[in-house]
N, C-alpha and C positions, 0 to 999 in steps of 0.2 A: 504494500500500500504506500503510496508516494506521503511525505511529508508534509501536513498542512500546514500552512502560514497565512497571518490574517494579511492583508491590503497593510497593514500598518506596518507590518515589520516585527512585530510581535514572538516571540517564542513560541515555537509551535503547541498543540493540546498535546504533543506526545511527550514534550519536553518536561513541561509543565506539570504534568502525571508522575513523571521521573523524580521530579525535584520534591513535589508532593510526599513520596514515598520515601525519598532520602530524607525528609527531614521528619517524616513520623520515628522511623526508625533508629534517627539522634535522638528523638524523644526519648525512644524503649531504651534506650540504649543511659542515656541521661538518669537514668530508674526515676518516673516518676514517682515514687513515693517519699522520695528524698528531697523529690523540688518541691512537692506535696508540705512537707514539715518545712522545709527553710519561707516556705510562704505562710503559714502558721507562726513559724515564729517572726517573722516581719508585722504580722497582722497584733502578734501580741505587742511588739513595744509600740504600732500605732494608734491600738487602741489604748494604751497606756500617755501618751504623748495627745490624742483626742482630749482625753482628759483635762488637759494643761491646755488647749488652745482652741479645743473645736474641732468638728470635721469639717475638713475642707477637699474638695478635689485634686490638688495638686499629688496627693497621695497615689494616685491611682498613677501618674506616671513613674513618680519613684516607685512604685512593686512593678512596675514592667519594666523599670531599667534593672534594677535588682535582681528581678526573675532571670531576665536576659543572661547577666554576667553568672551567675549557680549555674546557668545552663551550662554555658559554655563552661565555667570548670567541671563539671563533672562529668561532661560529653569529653573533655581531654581525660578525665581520667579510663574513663573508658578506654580512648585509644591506647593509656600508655600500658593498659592493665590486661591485654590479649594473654598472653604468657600464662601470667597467674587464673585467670577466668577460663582460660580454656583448659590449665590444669584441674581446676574445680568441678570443669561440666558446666559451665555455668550457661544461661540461655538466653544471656542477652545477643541482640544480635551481631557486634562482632565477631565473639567467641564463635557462633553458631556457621561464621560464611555467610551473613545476609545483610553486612552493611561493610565496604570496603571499608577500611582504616582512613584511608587518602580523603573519600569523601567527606567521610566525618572530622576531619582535622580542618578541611575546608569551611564544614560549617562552626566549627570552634572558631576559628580566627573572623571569618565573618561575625559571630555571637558577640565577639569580647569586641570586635572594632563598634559594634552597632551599642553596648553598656557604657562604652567610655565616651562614644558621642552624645548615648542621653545621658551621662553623667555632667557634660559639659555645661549641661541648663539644670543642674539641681544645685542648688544651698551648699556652699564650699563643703561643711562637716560632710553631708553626705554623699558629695561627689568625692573625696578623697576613701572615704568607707569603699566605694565602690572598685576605685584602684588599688585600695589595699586585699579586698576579696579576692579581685582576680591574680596579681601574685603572689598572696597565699595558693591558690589553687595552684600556682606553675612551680612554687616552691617545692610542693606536698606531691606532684607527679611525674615533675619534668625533670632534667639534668640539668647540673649537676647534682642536685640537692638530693631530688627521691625522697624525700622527707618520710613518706609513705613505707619504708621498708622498717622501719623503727616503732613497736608500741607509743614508748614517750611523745614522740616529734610527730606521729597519728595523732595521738589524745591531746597535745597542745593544740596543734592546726584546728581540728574540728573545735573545740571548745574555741578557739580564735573566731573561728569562722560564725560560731553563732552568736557572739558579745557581739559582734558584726552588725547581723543582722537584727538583732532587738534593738542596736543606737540606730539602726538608718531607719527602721520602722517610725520610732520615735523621733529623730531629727527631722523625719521625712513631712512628718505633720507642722511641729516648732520651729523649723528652719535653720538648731542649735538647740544648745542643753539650756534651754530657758525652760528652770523650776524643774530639774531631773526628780521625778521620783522616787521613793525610796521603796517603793513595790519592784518599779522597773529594774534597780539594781540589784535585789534580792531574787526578784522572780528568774532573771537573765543570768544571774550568777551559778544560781541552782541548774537551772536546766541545761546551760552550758557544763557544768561538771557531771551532768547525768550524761547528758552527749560524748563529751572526753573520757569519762574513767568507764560509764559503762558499757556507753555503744563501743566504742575500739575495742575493750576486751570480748565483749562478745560475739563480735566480728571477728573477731580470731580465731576462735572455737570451731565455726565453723570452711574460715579460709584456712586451715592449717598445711593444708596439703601443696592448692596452689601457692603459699606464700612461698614454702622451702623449695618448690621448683626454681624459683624467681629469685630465688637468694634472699628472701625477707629475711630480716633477724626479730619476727616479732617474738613475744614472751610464751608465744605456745610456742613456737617453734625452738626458742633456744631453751627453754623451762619444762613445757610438756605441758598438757589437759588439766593435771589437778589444781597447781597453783593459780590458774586461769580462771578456772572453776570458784575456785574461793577468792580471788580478789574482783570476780565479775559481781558475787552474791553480796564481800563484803563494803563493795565500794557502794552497791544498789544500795543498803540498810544504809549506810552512813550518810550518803548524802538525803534520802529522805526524812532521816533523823535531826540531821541539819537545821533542817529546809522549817521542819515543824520549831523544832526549839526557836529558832531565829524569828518566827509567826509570833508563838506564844509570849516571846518575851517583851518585842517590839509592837504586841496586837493588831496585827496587819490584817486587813479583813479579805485574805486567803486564803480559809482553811475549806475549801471546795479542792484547790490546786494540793494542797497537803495530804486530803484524804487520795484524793486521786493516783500522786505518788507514792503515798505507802501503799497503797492496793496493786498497782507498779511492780512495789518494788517485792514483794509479797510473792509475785507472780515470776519474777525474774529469780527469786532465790530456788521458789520451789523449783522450777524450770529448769534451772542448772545445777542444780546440784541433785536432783534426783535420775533416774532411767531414761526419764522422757525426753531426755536433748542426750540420749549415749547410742552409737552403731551409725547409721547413715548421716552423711551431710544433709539432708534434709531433716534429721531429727536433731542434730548437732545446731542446726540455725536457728530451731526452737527458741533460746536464750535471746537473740538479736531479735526475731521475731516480736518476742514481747516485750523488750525493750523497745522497740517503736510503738507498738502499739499503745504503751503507757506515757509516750511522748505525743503519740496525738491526742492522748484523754486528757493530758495534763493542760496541753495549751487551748484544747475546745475550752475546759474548768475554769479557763481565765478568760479567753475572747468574749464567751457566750453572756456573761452575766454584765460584762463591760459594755458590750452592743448595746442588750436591752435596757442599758443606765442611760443610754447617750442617745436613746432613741428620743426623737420629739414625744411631747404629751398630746 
């Protein structure tokens, strides 16, 4: 079938289908459920920062430049993480042969060019937030650094990356730390340390395999299962233990997000340290599993009651 092309000069519809497919496929590839939470917790320090100023529109363009630039880091990590994912089985669609590497680095660099230009029209704090994301991200997957092949320099990055995005949610509205709340820095600090100490280890648990293909030195891999095992259960319990004492002492009117976290975390101890995350990588993700899942219950526990406060009468 010959090539159709409009009068205008236009890209063809076959082109156009192609480029469609390439960029669903950066999505899968991107794991939505991780841009899913990083927009969650952007939503949490905005509606925390509503608070302090109001809603206002401008919001909406800072979360699509935001959105933008996560994308693109984690669409690079993808590419740079073939090795290890396909050691694991894993089914995103690099690993699988259903998304060239080339194409996808093409749309990484379009991604980050398209965040730093809409970063160039947002509020200095939060245009600076946005270039420091994106090389955190080139730090965390690209050379020299790798940062990614280390437990530590994992659970600093990510915990980096999400203090990130709860000030640019929050700047994103204020335009600057005018009247920083003291929910915001408590709420932001806890869940950034739930992301650092317990998502990376329990992300390890399950990438054990592909990380030692790839040379990772993380702590399952130089330590082993068990120590992993116990510092995934006891880092869960301590930071929700935290989280609570820091509430009750300051009476911060968060104990929705409290109970939520220790039900969390509750679920993360039983989870890993019992049968039910032991034998397949698929039961071994169990642990990671509910560690996200109690990352979206946490940040619904704050969004949801913040909306309906801010909504008109």
């Amino acid at each position: 079938m010959p090539t159709i092309r409009s009068l205008s000069g236009s890209p063809s519809i076959s082109t156009v289908r192609i480029s469609v497919s390439v960029f669903r496929l950066c999505l899968a590839e991107a794991r939505p459920s991780v841009l899913v939470i990083f927009m969650l917790r952007f939503l949490a320090g905005a509606a925390l920062g509503a608070g302090v100023s109001g809603v206002g529109p401008e919001i909406i363009g800072t979360a699509l430049v935001w959105g933008t630039a996560i994308f693109a880091v984690y669409l690079f990590n993808g590419v740079t993480d073939v090795r290890e994912d396909r050691a694991n089985g894993s089914s995103r669609p690099i690993a699988r042969g259903e998304l060239d590497p080339a194409d996808a680095y093409r749309v990484v660099v379009a991604a980050a060019l398209a965040s730093v230009a809409g970063a160039a029209l947002l509020a200095p704090p939060t245009a600076w937030m946005v270039l420091t994301v994106l090389v955190l991200g080139y730090v965390y997957s690209g050379p020299p650094f790798y940062l990614k092949r280390r437990s530590g320099s994992t659970a600093a990055v990510g915990a980096a990356s999400c203090l990130l995005t709860y000030a640019a949610g929050f700047t994103g509205h204020t335009g600057g730390w005018t009247e920083p709340s003291v929910m915001l820095w408590i709420f932001a600090l806890v869940a950034s340390l739930w992301m650092g100490l317990v998502g990376a280890c329990a992300k390890d648990l399950s990438d054990v395999d592909g990380d030692a293909a790839a040379g990772r030195e993380t702590l399952a891999v130089t330590r082993g299962d068990k120590p992993v095992r116990l510092l995934t259960a006891g880092a869960a319990l301590t930071v929700a233990s935290a989280f609570a004492a820091v509430v009750a002492v300051m009476n911060l009117p968060l104990v929705g997000p409290v109970v939520t976290l220790f039900v969390g975390a509750f679920a993360v101890v039983v989870i890993t340290l019992s049968p039910l995350s032991r034998g397949s990588r698929a039961r071994r993700r169990r642990p990671y599993r509910a560690f996200m899942v109690a990352q979206y219950a946490l940040h619904l526990s704050l969004i949801l009651p913040l909306a309906f406060r801010l909504l008109p009468e």
